[in-house]
C-alpha positions as CSV (number, residue, x, y, z in Angstrom):
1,X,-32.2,53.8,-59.6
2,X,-31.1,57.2,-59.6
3,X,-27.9,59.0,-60.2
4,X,-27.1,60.2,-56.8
5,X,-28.1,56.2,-55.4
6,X,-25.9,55.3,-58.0
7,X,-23.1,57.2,-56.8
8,X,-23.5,56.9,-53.1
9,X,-23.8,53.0,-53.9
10,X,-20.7,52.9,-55.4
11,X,-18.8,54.5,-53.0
12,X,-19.9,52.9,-49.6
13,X,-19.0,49.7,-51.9
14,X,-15.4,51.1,-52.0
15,X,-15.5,52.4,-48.5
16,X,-16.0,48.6,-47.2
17,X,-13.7,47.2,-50.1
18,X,-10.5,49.4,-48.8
19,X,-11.7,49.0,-45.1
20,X,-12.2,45.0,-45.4
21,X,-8.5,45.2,-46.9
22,X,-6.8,47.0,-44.6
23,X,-8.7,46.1,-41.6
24,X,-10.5,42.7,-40.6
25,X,-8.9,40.8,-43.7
26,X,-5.0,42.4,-43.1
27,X,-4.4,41.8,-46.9
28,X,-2.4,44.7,-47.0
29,X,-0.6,43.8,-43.5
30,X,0.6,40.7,-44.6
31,X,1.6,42.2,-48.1
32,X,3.7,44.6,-46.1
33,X,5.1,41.5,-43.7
34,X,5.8,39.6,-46.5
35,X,7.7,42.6,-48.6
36,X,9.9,43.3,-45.2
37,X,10.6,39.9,-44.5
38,X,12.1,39.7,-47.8
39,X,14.0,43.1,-47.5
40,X,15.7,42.4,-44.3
41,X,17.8,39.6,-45.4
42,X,19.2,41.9,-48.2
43,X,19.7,44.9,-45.6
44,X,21.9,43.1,-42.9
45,X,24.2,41.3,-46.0
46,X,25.2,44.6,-46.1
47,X,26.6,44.7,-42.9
48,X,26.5,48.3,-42.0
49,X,24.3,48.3,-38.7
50,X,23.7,51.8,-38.1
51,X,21.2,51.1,-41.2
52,X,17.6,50.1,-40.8
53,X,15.0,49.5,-43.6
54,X,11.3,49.9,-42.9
55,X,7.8,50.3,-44.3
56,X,5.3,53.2,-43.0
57,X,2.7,51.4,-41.7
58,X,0.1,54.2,-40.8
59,X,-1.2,54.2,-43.6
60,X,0.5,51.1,-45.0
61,X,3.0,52.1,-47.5
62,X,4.5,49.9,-49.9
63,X,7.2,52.5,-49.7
64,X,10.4,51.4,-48.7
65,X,12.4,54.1,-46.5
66,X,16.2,53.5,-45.3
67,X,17.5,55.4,-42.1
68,X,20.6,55.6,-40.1
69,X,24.5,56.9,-40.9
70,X,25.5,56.1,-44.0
71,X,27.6,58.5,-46.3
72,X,26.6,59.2,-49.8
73,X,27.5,56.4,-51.5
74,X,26.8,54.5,-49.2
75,X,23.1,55.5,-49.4
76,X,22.8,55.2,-53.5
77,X,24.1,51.5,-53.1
78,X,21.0,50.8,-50.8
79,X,18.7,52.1,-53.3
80,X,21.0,50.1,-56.5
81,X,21.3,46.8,-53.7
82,X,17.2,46.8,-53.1
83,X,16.6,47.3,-57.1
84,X,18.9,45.2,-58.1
85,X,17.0,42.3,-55.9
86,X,14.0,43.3,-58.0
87,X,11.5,42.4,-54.6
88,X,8.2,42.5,-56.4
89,X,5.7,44.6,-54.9
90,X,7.6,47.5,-54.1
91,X,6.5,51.1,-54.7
92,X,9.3,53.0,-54.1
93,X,12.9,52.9,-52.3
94,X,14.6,56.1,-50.6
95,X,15.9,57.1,-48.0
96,X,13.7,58.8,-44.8
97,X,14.3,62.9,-44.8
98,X,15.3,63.0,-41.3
99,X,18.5,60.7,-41.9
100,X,21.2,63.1,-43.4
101,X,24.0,61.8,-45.4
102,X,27.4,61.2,-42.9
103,X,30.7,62.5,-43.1
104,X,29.3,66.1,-44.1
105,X,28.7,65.4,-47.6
106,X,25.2,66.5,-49.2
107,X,24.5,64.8,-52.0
């Protein structure tokens, strides 16, 4: 087999691998499902509705993003709540740019 066949082999292999995940098999859907149905619980504890806590889902992300009002520390505790909880699976926790912190403070 040659080189190139080699190569080209390889990668429609990993083409269908990623697209079999993703698509037809939802493995990574459910991943993401299962990650925010654990999440959410933990969110509305905190009681401050004006918060939501999401996952991007084109492409799926198992990046956690916060939006809403909340002021500065209000925001770090999310972060320190979510950590704390140590949800397995979990890439990364911030907050979305778009949401600014309230009360004029820009930390």
């Amino acid at each position: 087999m040659s080189p190139l066949l080699k190569i080209a082999t390889g990668l429609a292999a990993t083409v269908l691998s990623a697209w079999l995940f993703h698509g037809p098999a939802g493995y990574g859907q459910r991943v993401i499902d299962g990650l925010n149905a654990q999440v959410q619980p933990v969110v509305a504890r905190q009681e401050l509705k004006t918060v939501t806590a999401g996952f991007t889902r084109r492409p799926l992300s198992r990046d956690l993003r916060f939006s809403g009002e909340a002021n500065s520390f209000q925001r770090q505790r999310f972060i320190e709540i979510i950590q704390e909880e140590e949800i397995r699976g979990l890439r990364s926790v911030g907050w979305d740019r778009a949401s600014r912190p309230r009360g004029g403070d820009a930390r």
